[in-house]
C-alpha positions as a Markdown table, in Angstrom:
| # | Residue | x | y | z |
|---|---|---|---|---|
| 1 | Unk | -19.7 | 8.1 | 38.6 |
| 2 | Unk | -23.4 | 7.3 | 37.3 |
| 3 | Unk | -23.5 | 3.9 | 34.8 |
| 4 | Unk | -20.1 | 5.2 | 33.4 |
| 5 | Unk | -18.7 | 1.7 | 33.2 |
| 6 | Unk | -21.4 | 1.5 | 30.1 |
| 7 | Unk | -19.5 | 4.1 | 28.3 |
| 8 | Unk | -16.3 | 3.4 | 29.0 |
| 9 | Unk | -17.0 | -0.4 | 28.1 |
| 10 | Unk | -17.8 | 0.8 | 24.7 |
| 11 | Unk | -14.8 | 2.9 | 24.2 |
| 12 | Unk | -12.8 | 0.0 | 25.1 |
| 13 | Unk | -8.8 | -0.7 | 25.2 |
| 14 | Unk | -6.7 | -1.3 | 22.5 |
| 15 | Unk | -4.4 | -4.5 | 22.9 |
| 16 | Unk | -3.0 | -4.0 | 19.9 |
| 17 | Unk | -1.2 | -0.2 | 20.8 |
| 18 | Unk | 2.0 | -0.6 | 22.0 |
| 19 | Unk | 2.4 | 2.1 | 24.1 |
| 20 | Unk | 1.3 | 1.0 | 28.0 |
| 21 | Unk | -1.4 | 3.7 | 29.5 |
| 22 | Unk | -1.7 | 4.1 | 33.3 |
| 23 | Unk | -5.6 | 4.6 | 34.1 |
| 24 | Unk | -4.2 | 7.7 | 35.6 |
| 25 | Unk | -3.5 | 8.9 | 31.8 |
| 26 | Unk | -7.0 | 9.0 | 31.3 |
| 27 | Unk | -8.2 | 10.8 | 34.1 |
| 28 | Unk | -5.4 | 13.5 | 32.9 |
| 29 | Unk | -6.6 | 13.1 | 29.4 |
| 30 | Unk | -4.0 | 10.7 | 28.3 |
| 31 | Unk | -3.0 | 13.5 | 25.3 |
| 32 | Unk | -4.7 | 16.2 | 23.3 |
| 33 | Unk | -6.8 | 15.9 | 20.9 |
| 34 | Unk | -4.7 | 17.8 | 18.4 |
| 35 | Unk | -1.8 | 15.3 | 19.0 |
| 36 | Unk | -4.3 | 12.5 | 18.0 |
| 37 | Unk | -6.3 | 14.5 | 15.6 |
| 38 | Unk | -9.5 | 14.2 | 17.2 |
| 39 | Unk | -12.4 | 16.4 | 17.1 |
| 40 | Unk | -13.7 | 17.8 | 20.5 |
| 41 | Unk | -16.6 | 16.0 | 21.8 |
| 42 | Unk | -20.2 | 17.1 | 20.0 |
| 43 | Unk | -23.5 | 16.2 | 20.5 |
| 44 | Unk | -25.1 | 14.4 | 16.8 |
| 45 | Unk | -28.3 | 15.1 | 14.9 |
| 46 | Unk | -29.9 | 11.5 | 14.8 |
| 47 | Unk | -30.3 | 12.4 | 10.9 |
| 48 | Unk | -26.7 | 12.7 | 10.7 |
| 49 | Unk | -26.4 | 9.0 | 12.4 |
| 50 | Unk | -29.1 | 7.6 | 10.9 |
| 51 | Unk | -27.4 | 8.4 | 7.4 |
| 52 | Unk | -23.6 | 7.7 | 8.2 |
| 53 | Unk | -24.7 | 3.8 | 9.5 |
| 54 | Unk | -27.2 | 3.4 | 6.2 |
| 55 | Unk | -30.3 | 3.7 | 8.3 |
| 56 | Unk | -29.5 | 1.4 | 10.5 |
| 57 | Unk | -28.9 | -0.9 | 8.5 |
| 58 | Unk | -28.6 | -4.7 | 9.7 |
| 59 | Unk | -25.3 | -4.9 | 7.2 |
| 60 | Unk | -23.7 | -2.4 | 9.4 |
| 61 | Unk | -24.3 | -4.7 | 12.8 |
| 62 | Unk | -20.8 | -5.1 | 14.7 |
| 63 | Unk | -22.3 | -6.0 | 17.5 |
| 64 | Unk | -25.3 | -6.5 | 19.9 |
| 65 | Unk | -25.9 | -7.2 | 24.0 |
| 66 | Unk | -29.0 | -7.3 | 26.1 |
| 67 | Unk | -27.2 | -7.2 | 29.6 |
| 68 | Unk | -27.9 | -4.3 | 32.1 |
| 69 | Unk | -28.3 | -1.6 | 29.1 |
| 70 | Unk | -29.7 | -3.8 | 25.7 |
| 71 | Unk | -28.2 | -2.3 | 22.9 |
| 72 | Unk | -26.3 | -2.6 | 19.4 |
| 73 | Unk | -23.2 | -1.5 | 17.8 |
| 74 | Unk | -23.1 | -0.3 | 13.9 |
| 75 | Unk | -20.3 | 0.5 | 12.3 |
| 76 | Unk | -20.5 | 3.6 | 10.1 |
| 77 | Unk | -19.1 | 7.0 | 8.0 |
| 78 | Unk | -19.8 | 10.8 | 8.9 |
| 79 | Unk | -20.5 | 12.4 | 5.3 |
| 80 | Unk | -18.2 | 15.7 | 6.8 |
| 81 | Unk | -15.4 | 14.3 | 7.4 |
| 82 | Unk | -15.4 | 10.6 | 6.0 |
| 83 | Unk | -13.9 | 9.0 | 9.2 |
| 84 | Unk | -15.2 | 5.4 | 10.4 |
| 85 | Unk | -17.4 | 5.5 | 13.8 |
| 86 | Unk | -18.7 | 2.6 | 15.9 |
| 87 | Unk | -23.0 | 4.0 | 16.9 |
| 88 | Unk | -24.0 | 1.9 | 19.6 |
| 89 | Unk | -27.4 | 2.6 | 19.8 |
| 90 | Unk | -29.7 | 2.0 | 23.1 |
| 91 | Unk | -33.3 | 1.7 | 24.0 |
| 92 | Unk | -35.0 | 4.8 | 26.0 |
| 93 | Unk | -35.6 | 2.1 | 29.0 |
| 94 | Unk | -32.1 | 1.5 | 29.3 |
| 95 | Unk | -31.2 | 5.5 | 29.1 |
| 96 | Unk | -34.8 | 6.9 | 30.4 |
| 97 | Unk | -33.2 | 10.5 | 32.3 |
| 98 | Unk | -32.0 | 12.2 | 29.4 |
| 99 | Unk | -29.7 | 14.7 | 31.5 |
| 100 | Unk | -27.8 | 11.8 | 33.5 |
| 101 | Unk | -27.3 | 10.3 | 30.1 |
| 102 | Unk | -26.0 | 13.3 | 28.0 |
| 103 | Unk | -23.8 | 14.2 | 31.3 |
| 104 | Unk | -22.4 | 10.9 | 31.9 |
| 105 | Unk | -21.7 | 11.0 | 27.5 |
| 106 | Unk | -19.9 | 14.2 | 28.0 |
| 107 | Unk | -17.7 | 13.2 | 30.9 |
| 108 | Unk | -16.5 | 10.1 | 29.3 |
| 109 | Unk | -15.9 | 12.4 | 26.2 |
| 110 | Unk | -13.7 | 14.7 | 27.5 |
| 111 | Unk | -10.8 | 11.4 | 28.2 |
| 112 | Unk | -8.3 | 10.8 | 25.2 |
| 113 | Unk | -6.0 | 8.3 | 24.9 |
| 114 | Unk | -3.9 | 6.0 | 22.0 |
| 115 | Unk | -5.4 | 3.5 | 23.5 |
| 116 | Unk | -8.9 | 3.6 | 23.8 |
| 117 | Unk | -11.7 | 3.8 | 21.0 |
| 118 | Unk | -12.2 | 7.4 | 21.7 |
| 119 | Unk | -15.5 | 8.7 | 22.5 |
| 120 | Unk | -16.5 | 11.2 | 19.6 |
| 121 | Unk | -20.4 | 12.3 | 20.6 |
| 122 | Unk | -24.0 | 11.5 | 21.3 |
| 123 | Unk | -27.2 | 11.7 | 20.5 |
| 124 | Unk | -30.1 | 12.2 | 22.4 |
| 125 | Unk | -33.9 | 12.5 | 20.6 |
| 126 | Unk | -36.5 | 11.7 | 21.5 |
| 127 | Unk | -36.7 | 8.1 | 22.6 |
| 128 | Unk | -33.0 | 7.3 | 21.0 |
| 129 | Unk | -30.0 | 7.3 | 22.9 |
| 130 | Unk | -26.4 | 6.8 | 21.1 |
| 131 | Unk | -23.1 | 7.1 | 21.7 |
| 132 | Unk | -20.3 | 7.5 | 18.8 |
| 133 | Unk | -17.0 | 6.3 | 19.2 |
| 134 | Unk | -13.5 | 6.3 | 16.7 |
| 135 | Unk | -14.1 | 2.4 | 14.9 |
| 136 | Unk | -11.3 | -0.4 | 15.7 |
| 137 | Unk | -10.2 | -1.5 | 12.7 |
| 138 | Unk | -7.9 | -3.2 | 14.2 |
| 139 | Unk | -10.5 | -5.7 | 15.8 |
| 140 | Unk | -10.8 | -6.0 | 19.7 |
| 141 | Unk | -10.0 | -9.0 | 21.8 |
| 142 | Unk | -13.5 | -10.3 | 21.9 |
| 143 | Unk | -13.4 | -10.3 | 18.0 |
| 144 | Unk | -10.4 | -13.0 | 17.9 |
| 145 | Unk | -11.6 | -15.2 | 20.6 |
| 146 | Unk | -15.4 | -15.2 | 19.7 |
| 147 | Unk | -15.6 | -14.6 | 16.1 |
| 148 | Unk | -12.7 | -16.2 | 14.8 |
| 149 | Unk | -13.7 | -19.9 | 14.8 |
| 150 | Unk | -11.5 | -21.2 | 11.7 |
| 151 | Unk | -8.5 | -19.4 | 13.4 |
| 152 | Unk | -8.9 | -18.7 | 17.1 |
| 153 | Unk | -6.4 | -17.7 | 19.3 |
| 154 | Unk | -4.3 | -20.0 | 20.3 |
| 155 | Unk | -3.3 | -20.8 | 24.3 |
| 156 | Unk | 0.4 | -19.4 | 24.1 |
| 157 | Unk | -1.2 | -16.2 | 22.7 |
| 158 | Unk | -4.0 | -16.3 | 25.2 |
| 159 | Unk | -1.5 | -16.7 | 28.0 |
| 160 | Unk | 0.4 | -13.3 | 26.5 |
| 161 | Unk | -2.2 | -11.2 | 26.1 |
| 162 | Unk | -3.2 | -11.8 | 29.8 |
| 163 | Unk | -0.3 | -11.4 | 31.1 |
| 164 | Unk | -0.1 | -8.1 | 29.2 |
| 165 | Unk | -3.4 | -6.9 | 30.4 |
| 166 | Unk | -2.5 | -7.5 | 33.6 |
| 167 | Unk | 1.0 | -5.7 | 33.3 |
| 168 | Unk | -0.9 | -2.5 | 31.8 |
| 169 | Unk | -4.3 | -2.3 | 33.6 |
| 170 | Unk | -5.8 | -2.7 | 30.1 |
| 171 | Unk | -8.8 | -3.7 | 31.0 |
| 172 | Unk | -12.7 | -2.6 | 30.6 |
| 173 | Unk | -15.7 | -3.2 | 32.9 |
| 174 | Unk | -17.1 | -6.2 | 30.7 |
| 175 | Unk | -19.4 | -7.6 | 33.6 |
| 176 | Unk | -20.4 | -5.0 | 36.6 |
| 177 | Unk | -18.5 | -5.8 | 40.0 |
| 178 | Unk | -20.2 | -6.2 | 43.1 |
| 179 | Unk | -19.4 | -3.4 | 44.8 |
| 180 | Unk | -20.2 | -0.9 | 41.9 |
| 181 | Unk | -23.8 | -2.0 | 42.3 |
| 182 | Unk | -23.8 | -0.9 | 46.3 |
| 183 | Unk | -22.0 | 2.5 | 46.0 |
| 184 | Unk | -21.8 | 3.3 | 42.2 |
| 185 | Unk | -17.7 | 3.8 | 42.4 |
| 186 | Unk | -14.8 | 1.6 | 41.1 |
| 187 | Unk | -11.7 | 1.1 | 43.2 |
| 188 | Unk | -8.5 | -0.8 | 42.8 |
| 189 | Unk | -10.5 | -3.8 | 43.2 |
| 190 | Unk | -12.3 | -3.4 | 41.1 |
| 191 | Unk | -10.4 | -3.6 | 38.4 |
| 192 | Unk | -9.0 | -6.9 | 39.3 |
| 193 | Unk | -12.6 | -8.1 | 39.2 |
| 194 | Unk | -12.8 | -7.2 | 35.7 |
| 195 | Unk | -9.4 | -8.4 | 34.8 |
| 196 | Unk | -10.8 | -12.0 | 36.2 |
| 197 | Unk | -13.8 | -11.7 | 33.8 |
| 198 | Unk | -10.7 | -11.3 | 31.0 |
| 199 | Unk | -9.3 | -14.3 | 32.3 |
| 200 | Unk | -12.5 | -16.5 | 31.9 |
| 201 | Unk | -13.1 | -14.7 | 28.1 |
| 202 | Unk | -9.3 | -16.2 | 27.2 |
| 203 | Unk | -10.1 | -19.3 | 29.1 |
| 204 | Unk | -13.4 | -20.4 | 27.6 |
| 205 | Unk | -13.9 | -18.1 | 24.3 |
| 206 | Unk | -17.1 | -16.9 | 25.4 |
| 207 | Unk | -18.4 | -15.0 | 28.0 |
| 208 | Unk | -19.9 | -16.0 | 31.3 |
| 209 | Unk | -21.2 | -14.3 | 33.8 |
| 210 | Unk | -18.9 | -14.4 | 37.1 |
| 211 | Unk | -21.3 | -15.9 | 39.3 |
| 212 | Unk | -22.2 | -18.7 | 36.8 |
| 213 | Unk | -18.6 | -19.3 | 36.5 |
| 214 | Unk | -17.8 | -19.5 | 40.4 |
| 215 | Unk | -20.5 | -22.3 | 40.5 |
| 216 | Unk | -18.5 | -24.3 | 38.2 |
| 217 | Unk | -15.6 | -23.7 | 39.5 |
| 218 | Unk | -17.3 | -25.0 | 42.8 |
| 219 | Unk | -18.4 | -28.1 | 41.0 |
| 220 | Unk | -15.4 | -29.0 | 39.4 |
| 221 | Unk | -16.7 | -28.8 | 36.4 |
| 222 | Unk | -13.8 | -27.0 | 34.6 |
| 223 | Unk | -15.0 | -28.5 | 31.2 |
| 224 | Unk | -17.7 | -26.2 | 30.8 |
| 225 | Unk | -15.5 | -23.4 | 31.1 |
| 226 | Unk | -12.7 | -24.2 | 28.6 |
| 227 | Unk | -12.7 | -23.3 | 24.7 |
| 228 | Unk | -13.0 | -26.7 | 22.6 |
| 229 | Unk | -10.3 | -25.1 | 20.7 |
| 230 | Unk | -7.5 | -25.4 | 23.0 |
| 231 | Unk | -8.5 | -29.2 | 23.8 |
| 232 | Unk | -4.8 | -30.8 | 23.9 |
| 233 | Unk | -2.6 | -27.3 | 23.7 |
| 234 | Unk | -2.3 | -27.3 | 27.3 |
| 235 | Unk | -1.7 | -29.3 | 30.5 |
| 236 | Unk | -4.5 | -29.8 | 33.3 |
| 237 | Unk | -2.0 | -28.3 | 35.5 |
| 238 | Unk | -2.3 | -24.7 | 33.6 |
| 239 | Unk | -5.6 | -24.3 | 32.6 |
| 240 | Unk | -7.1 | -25.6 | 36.5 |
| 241 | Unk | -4.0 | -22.7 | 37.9 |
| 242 | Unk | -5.5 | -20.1 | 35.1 |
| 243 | Unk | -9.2 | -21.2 | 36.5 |
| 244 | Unk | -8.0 | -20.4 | 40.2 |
| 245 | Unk | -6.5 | -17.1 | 39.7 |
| 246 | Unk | -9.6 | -16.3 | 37.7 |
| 247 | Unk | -11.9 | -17.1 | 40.8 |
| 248 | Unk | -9.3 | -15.0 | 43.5 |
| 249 | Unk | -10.2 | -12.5 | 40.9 |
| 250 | Unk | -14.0 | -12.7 | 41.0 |
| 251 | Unk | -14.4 | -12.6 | 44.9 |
| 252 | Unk | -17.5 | -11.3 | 46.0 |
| 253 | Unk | -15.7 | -9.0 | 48.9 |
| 254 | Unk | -13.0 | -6.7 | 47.0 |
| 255 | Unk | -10.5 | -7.3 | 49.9 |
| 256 | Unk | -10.7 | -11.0 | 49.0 |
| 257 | Unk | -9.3 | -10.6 | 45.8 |
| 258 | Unk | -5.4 | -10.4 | 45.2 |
| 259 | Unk | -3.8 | -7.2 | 44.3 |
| 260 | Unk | -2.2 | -6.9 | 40.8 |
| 261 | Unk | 1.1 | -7.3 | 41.2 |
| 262 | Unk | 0.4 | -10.9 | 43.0 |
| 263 | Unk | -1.8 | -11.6 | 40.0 |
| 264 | Unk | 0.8 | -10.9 | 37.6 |
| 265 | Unk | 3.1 | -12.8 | 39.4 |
| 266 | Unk | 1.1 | -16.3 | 39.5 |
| 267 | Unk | 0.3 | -15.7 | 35.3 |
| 268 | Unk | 4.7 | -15.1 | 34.4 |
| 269 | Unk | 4.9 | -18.7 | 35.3 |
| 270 | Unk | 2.2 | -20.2 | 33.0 |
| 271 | Unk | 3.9 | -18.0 | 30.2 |
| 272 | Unk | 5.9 | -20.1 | 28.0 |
| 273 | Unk | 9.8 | -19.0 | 27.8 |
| 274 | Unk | 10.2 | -19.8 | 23.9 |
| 275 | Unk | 9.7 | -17.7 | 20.9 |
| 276 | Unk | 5.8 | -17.4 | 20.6 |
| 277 | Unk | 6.0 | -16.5 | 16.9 |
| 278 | Unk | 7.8 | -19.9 | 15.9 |
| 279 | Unk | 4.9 | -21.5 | 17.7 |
| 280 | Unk | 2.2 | -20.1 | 15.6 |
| 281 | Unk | 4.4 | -20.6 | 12.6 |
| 282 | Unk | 5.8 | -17.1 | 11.8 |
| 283 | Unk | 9.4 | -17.9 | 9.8 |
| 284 | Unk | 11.0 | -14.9 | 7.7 |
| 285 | Unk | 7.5 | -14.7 | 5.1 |
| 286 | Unk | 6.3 | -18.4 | 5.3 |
| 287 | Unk | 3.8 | -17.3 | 8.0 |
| 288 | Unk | 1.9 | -14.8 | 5.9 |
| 289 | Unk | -0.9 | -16.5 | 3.8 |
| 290 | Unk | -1.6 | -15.0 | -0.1 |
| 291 | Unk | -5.3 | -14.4 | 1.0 |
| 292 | Unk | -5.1 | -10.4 | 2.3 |
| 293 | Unk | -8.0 | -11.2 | 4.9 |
| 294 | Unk | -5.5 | -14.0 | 6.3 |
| 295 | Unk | -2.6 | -12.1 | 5.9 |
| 296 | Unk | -4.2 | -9.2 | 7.9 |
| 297 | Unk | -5.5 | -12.1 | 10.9 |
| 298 | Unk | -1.8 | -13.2 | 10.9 |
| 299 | Unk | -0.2 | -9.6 | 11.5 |
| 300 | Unk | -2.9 | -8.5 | 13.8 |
| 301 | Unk | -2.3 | -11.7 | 15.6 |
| 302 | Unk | 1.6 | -11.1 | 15.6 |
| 303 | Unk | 0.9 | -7.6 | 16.9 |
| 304 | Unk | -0.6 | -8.9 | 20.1 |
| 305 | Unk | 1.8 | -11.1 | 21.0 |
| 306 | Unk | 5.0 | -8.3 | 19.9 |
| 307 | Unk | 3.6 | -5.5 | 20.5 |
| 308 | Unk | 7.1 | -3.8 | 19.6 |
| 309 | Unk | 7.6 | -5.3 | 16.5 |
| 310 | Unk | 7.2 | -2.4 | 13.8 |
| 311 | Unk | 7.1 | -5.1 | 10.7 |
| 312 | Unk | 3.3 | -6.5 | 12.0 |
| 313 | Unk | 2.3 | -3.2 | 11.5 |
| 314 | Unk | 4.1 | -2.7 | 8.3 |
| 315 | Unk | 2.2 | -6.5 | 7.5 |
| 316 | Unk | -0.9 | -4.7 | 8.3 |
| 317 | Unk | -0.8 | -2.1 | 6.1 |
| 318 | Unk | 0.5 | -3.8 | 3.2 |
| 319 | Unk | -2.4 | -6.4 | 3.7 |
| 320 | Unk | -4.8 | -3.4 | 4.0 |
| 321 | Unk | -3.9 | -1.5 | 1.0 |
| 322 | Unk | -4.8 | -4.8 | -0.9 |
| 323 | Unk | -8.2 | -4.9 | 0.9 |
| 324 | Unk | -8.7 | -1.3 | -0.8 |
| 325 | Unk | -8.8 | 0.2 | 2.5 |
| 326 | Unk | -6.1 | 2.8 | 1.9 |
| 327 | Unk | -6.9 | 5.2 | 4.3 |
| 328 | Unk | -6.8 | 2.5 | 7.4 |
| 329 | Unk | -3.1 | 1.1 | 5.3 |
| 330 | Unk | -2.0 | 4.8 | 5.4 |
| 331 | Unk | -2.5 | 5.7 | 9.2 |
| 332 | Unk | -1.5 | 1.8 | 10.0 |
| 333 | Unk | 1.7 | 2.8 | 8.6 |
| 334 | Unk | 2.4 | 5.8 | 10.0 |
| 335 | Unk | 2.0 | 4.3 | 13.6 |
| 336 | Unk | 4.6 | 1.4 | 12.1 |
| 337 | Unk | 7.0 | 4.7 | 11.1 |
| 338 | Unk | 6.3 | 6.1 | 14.7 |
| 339 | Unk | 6.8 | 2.9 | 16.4 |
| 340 | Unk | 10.1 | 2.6 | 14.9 |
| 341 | Unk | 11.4 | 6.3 | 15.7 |
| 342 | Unk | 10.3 | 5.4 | 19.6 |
| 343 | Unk | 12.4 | 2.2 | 20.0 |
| 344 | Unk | 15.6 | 3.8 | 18.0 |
């Protein structure tokens, strides 16, 4: 499997799709790509790149990380067919054999799904090495719990989405398990690893590295690892059982760790059995601000925690229409259209 975890981290899962993938959908393609009007995978001209993200311009920046493979993220347009790309963009030393990276590019390329930030291409001259993916427009859960500091997300909601990633295996290689780094494959395990890494990211809003975390948990020193935010919206009780659960989870041995289901299991308990939207203050309209920006926060938020619920994405669209982004308002609403037609 090579350093495929890089790629695939980029691509990403969508917790905002409502249809539940199995991560055997992926190895089967998870769909066509006429179905979800995609292009087949293509290698880029760096010209080409270089133009669609405004020469790299520091405007376009989504997003950049120096762990393992240092690189950055830029949002950006292809002149041929105007649709919106995410370029993350490495350094030669973290790519240096040029086959193993165009051949690990390709093999990630070939997977489709509605629920991942497709892989579109790459680019490989010279000393430049990038990888273009569909762009989220929809944010990502890192976007919510690290970027939104005047609204972050708040513990119910936190609580939901893990639960949910847990349920639906939604969940990327963020920090590389142990036993990757000895035989360079991902098992069953393996993915609980990384789902304990989610766990910590919805705990403390940041992220930490798993074996900085462990020592905390060691010491006691559960402070360190929870979000300001959520000082007084939960009890000692839950956050110190989130914090175990996230350390079964992040086990150096894999057959240390719990299997899914048990992990599921512990996290129904510490989900809340009222109506999560009356908690965050959704009532008929009231909860929709007259800002669009807000209005957009507060559907994409609602998504997450209904998933089913065909009016956030009708929300969404009407808020991005008024944002003048018509043709992310057009497909928005389409999935809202589809959405309903599935659950008739």
């Amino acid at each position: 499997m090579g350093a495929r975890c890089f790629f695939l981290s980029f691509c990403g899962w969508s917790n905002l799709k409502s249809n539940d993938t199995h991560p055997s959908d992926l190895e089967n393609g998870g769909g066509d790509n006429d179905k979800l009007k995609l292009p087949a995978f293509r290698e880029y001209k760096l010209d080409q790149l270089r133009a669609a993200t405004g020469g790299f311009s520091v405007e376009n920046i989504v997003s950049e990380h120096g762990e393992k493979a240092p690189n950055v993220v830029y949002k950006g347009k292809l002149e041929d067919d105007d649709r919106l790309i995410a370029v993350k963009r490495f350094n030669k030393s973290a790519w240096p054999d040029t086959r193993q990276f165009l051949d690990e590019a390709k093999a990630v390329g070939q997977l489709r799904s509605q629920r991942l930030a497709n892989l579109l291409g790459c680019c490989c001259e010279g000393n430049e090495r990038l990888l273009v993916a569909e762009f989220m427009p929809h944010d990502t859960l890192s976007k919510h719990l690290f970027h939104w500091e005047s609204q972050p997300l708040k513990w119910e909601m936190r609580l939901r989405v893990a639960l949910r990633d847990g349920k639906s295996y939604s969940t990327n290689l963020a920090f590389t398990p142990p036993e990757y780094m000895r035989t360079g494959r991902v098992i069953a395990e393996s993915i609980v690893y990384s789902f304990g890494t989610i766990l910590l990211d919805l705990l403390s809003g940041k992220h930490i590295p798993p074996s900085h975390a462990l020592d905390l948990i060691k010491g006691k020193n559960f402070q360190m690892l929870t979000d300001s935010c959520l000082e007084g919206h939960f009890s000692n009780d839950d956050g110190t059982e989130l914090v175990r659960i996230a350390s079964r989870c992040l086990q150096y041995e894999p057959r240390e760790r719990p299997n899914a289901k048990s992990v599921v299991a512990a996290l129904t308990p510490l989900q809340k059995q009222t109506d999560i939207l009356e908690k965050i203050g959704y009532s008929g309209d009231e909860g929709v601000t007259d800002e669009a920006q807000e209005a957009l926060g507060d559907a994409m938020q609602a998504q997450v925690i209904s998933p089913d619920w065909s009016t956030a994405l009708y929300l969404q669209a009407a808020a991005l229409f008024t944002l003048g982004m018509d043709n992310d308002a057009r497909e928005t609403l389409k999935d809202g259209v589809s959405l309903d037609s599935e659950t008739k």
